[in-house]
mmCIF file of the N, C-alpha and C atoms, coordinates in Angstrom:
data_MODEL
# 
_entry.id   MODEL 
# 
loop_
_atom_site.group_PDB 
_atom_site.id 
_atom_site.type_symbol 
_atom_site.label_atom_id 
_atom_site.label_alt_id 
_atom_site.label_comp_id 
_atom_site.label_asym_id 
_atom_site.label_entity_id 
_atom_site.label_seq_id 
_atom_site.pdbx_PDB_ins_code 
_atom_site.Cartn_x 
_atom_site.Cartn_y 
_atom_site.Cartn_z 
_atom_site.occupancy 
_atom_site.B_iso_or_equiv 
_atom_site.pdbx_formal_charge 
_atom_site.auth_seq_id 
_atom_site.auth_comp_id 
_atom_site.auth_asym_id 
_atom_site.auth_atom_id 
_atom_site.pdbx_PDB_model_num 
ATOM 1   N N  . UNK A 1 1  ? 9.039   -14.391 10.039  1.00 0.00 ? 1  UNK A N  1 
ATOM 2   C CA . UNK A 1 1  ? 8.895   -13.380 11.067  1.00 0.00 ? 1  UNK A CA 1 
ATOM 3   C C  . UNK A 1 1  ? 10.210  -12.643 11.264  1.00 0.00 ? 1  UNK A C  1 
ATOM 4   N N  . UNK A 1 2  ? 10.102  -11.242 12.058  1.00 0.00 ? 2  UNK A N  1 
ATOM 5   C CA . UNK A 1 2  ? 11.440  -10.860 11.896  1.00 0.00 ? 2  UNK A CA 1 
ATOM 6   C C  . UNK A 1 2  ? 11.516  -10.447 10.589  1.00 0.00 ? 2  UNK A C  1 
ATOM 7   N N  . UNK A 1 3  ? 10.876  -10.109 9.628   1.00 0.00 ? 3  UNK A N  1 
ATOM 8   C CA . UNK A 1 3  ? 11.556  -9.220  8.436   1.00 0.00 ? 3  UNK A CA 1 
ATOM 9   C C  . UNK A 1 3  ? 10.976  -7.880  8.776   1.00 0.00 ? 3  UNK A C  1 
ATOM 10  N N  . UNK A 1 4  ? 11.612  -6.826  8.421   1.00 0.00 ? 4  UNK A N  1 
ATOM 11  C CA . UNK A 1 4  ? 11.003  -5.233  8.245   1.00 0.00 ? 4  UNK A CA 1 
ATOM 12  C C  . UNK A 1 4  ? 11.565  -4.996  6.651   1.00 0.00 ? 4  UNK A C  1 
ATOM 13  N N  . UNK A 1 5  ? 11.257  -4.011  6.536   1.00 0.00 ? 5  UNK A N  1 
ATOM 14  C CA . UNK A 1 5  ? 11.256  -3.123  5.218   1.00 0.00 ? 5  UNK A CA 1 
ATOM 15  C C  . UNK A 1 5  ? 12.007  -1.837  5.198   1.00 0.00 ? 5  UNK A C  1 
ATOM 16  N N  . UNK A 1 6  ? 12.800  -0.921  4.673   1.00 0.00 ? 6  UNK A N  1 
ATOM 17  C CA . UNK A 1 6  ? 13.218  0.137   5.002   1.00 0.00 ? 6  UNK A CA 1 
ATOM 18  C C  . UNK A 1 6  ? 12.188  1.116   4.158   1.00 0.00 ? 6  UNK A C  1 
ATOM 19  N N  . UNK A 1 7  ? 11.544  1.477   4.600   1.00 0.00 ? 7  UNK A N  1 
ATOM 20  C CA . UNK A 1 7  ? 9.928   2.387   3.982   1.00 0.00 ? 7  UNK A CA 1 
ATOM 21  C C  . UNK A 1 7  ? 10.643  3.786   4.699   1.00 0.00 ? 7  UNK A C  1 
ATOM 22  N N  . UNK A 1 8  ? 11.137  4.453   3.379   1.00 0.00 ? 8  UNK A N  1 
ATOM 23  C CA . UNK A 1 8  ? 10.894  5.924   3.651   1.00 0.00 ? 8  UNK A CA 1 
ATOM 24  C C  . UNK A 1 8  ? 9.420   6.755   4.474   1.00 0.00 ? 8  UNK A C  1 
ATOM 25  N N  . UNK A 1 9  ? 9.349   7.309   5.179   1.00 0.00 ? 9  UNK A N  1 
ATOM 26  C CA . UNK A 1 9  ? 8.505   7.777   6.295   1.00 0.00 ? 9  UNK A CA 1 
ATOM 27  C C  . UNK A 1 9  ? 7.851   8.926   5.699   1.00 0.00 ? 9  UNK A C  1 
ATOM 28  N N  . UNK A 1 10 ? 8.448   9.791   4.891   1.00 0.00 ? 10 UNK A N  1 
ATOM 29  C CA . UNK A 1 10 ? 8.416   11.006  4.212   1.00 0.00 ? 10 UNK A CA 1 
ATOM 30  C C  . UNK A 1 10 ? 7.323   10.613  3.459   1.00 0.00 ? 10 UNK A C  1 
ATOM 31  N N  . UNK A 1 11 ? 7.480   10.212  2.105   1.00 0.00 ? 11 UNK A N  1 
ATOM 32  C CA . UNK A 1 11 ? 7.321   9.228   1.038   1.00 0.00 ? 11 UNK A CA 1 
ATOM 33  C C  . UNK A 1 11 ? 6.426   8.545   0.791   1.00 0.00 ? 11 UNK A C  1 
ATOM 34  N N  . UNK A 1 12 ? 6.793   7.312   1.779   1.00 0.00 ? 12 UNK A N  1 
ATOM 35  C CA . UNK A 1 12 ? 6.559   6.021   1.144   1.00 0.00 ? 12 UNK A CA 1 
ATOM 36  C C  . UNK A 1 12 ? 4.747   6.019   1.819   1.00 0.00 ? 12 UNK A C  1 
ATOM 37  N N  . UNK A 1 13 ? 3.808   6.655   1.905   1.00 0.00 ? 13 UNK A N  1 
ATOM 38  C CA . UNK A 1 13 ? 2.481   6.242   2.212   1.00 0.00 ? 13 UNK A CA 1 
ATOM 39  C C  . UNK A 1 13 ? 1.547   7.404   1.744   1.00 0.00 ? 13 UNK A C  1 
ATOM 40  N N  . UNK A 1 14 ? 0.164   7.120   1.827   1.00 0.00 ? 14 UNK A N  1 
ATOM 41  C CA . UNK A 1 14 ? -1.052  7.748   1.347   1.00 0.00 ? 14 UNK A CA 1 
ATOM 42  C C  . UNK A 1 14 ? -1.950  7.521   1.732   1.00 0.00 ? 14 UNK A C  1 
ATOM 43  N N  . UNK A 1 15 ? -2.902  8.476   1.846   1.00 0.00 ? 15 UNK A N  1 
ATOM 44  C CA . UNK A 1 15 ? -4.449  7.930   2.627   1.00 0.00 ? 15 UNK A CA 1 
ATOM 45  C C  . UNK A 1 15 ? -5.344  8.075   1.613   1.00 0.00 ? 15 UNK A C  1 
ATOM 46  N N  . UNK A 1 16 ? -6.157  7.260   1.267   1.00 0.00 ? 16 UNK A N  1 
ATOM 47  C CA . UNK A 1 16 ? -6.672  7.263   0.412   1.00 0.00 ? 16 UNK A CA 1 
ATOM 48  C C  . UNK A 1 16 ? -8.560  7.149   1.422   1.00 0.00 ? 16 UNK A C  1 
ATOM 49  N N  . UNK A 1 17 ? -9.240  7.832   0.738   1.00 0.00 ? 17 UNK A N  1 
ATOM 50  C CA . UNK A 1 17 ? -10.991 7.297   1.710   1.00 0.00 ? 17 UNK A CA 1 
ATOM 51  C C  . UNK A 1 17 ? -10.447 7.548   3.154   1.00 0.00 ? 17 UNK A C  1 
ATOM 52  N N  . UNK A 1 18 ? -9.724  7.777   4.139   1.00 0.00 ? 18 UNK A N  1 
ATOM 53  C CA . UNK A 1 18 ? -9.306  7.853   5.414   1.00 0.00 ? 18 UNK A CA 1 
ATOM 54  C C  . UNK A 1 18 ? -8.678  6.604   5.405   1.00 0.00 ? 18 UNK A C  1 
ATOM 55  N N  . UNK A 1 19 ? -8.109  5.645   4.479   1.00 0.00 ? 19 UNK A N  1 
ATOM 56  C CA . UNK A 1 19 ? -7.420  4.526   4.584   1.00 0.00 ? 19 UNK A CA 1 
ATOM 57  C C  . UNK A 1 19 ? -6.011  5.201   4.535   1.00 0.00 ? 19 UNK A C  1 
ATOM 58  N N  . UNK A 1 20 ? -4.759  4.224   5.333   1.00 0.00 ? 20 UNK A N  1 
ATOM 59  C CA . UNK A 1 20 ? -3.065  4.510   5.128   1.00 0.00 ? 20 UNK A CA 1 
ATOM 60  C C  . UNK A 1 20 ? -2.758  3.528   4.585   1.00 0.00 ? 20 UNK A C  1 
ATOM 61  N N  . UNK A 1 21 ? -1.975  3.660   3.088   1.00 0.00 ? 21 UNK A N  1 
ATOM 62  C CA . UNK A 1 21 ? -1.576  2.896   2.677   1.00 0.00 ? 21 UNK A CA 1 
ATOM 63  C C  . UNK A 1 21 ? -0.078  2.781   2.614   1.00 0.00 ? 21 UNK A C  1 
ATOM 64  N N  . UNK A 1 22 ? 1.120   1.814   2.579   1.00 0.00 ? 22 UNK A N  1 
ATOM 65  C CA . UNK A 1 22 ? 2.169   2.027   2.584   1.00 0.00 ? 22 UNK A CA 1 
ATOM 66  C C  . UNK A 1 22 ? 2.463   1.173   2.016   1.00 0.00 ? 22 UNK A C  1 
ATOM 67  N N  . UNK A 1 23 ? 3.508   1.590   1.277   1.00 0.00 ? 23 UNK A N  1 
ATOM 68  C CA . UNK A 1 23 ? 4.398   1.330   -0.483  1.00 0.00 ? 23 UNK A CA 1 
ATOM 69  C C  . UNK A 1 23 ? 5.484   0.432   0.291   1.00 0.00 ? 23 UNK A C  1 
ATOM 70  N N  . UNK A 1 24 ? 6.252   -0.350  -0.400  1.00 0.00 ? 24 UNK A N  1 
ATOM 71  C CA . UNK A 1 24 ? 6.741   -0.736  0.041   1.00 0.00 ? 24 UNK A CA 1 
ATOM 72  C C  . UNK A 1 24 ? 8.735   -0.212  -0.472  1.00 0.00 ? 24 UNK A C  1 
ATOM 73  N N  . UNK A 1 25 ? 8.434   0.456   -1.795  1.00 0.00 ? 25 UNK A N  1 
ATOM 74  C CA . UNK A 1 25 ? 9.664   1.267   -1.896  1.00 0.00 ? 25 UNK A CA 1 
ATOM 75  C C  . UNK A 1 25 ? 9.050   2.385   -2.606  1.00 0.00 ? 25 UNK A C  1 
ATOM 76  N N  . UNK A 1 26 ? 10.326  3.270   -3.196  1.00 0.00 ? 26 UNK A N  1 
ATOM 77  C CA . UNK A 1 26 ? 9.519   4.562   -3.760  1.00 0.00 ? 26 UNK A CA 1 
ATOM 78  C C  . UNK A 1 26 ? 9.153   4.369   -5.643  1.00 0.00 ? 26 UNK A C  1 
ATOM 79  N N  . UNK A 1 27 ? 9.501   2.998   -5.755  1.00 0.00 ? 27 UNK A N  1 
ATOM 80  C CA . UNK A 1 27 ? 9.317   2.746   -6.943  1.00 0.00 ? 27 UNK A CA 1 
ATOM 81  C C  . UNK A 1 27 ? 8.024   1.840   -7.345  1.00 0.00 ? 27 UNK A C  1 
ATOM 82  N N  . UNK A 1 28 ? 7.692   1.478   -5.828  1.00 0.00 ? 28 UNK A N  1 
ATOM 83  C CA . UNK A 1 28 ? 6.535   0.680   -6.060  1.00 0.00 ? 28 UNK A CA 1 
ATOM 84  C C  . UNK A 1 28 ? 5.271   1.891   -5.317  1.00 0.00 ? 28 UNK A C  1 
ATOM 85  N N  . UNK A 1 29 ? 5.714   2.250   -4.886  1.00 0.00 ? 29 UNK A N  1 
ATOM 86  C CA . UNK A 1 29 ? 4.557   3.782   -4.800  1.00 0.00 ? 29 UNK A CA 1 
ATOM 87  C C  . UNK A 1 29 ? 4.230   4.464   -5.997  1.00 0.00 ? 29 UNK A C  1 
ATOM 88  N N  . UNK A 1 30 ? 5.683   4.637   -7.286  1.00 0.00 ? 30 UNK A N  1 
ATOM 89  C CA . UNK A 1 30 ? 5.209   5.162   -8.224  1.00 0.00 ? 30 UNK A CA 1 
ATOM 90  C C  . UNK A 1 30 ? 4.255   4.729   -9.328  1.00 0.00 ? 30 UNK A C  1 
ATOM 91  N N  . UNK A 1 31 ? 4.507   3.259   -9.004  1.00 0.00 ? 31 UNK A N  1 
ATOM 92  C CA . UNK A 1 31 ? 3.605   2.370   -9.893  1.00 0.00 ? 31 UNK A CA 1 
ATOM 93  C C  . UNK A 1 31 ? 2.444   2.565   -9.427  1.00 0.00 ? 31 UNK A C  1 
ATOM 94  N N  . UNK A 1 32 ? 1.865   2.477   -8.186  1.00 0.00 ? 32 UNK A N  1 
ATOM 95  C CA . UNK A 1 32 ? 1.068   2.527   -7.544  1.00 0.00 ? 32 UNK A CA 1 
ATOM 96  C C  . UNK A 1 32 ? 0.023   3.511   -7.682  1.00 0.00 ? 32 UNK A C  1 
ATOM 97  N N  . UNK A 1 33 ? 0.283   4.754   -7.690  1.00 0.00 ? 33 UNK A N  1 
ATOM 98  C CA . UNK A 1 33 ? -0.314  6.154   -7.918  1.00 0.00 ? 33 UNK A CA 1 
ATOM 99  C C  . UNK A 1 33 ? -0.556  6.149   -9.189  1.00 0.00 ? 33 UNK A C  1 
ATOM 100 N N  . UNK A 1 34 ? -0.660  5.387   -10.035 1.00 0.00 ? 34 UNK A N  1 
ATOM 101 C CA . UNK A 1 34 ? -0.981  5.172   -11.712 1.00 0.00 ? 34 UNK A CA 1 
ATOM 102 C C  . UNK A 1 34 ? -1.894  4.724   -11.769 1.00 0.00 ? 34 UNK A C  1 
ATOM 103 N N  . UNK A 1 35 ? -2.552  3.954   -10.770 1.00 0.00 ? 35 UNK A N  1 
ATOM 104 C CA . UNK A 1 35 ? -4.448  3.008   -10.707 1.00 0.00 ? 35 UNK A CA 1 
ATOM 105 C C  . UNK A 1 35 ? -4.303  2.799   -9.003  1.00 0.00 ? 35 UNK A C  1 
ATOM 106 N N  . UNK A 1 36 ? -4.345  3.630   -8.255  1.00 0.00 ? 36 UNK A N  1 
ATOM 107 C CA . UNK A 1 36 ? -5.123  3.397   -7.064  1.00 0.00 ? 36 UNK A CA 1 
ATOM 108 C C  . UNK A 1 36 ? -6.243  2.571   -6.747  1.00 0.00 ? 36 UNK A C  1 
ATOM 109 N N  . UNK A 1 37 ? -6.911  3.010   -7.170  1.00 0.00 ? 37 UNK A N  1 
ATOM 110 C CA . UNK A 1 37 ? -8.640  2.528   -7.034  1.00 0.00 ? 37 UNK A CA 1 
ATOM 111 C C  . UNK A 1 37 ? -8.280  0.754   -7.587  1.00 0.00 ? 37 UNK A C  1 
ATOM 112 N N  . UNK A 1 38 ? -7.743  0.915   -8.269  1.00 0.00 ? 38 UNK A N  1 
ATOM 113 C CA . UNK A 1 38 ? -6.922  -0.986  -9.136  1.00 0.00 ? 38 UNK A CA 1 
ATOM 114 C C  . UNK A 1 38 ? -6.234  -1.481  -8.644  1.00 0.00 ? 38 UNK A C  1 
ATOM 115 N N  . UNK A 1 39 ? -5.520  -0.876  -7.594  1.00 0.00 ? 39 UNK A N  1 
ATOM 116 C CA . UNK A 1 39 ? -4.627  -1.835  -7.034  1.00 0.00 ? 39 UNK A CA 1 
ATOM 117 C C  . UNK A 1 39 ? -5.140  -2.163  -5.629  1.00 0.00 ? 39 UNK A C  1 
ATOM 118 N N  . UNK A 1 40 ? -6.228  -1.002  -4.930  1.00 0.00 ? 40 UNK A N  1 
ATOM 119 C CA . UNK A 1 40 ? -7.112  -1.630  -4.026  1.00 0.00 ? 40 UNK A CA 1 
ATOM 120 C C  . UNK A 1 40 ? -8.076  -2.730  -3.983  1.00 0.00 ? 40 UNK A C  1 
ATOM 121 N N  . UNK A 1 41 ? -8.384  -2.307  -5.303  1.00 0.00 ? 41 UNK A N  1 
ATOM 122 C CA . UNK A 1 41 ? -9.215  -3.508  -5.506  1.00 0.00 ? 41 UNK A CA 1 
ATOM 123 C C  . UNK A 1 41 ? -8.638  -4.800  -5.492  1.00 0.00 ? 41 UNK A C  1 
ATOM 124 N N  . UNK A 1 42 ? -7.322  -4.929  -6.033  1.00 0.00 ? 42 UNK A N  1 
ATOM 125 C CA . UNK A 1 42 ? -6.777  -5.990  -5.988  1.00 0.00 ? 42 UNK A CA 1 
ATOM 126 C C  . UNK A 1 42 ? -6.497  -6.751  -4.657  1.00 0.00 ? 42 UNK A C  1 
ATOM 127 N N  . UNK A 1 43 ? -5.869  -5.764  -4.118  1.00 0.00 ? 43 UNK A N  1 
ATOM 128 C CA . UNK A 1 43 ? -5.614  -5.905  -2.461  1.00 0.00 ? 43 UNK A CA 1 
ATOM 129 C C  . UNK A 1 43 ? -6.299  -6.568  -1.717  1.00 0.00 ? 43 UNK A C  1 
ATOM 130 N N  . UNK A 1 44 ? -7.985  -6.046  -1.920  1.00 0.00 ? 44 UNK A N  1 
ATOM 131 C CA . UNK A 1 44 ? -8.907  -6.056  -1.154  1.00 0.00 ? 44 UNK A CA 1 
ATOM 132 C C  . UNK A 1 44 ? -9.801  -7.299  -1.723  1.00 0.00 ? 44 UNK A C  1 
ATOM 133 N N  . UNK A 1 45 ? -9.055  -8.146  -2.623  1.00 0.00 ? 45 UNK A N  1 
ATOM 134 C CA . UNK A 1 45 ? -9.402  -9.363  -3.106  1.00 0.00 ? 45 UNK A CA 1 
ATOM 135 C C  . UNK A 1 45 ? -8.678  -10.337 -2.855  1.00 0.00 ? 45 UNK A C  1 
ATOM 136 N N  . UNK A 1 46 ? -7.409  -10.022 -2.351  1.00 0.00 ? 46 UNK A N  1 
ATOM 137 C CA . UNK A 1 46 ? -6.534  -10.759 -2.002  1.00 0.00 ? 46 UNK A CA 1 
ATOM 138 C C  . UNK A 1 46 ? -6.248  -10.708 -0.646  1.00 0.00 ? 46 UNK A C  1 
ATOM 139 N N  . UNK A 1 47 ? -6.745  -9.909  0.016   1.00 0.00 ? 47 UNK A N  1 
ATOM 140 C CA . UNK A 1 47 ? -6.986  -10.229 1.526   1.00 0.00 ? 47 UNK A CA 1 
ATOM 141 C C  . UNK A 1 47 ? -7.610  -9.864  2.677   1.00 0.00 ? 47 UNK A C  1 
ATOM 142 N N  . UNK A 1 48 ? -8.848  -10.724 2.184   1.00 0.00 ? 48 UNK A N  1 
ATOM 143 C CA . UNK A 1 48 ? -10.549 -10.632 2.344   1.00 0.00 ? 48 UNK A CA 1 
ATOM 144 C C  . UNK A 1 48 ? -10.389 -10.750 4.147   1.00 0.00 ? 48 UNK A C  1 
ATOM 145 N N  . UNK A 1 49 ? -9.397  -11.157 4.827   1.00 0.00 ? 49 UNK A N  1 
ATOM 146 C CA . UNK A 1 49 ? -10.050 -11.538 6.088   1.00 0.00 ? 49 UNK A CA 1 
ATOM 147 C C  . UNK A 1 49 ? -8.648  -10.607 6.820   1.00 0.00 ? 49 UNK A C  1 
ATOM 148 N N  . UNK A 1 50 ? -8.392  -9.800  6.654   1.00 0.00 ? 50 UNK A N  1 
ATOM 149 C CA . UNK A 1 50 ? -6.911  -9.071  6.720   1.00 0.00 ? 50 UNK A CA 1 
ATOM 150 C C  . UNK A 1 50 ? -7.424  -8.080  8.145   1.00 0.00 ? 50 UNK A C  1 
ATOM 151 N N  . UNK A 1 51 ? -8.475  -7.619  7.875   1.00 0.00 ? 51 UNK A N  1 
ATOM 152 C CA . UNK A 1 51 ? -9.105  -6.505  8.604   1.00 0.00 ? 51 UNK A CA 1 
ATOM 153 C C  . UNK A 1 51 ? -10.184 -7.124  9.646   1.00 0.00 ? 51 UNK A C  1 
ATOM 154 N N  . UNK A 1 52 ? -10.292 -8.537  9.689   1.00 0.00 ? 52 UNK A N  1 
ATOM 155 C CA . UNK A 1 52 ? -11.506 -8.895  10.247  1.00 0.00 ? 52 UNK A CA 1 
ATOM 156 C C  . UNK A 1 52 ? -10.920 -9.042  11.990  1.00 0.00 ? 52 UNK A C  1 
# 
């Protein structure tokens, strides 16, 4: 507990479907924007009870 991230504000996020997603640097945003739809999916397999 107690950690933050320094997430560019500009940058570092995207809405994807009316979802906000946020990168956690600008290098992992760039990876990111290469399979969207793939890395949600991943996400959204890995944390099934996140939203509940």
């Amino acid at each position: 507990m107690g950690t933050t991230a320094n997430i560019d504000p500009v940058n570092g996020w995207k809405i994807v479907d009316g979802k906000l997603y946020l990168n956690y640097s600008r290098k992992i945003q760039q990876k990111w924007v290469k399979d969207i739809p793939g890395y949600i999916e991943k996400a959204d397999q890995n944390w099934p009870g996140v939203l509940e």
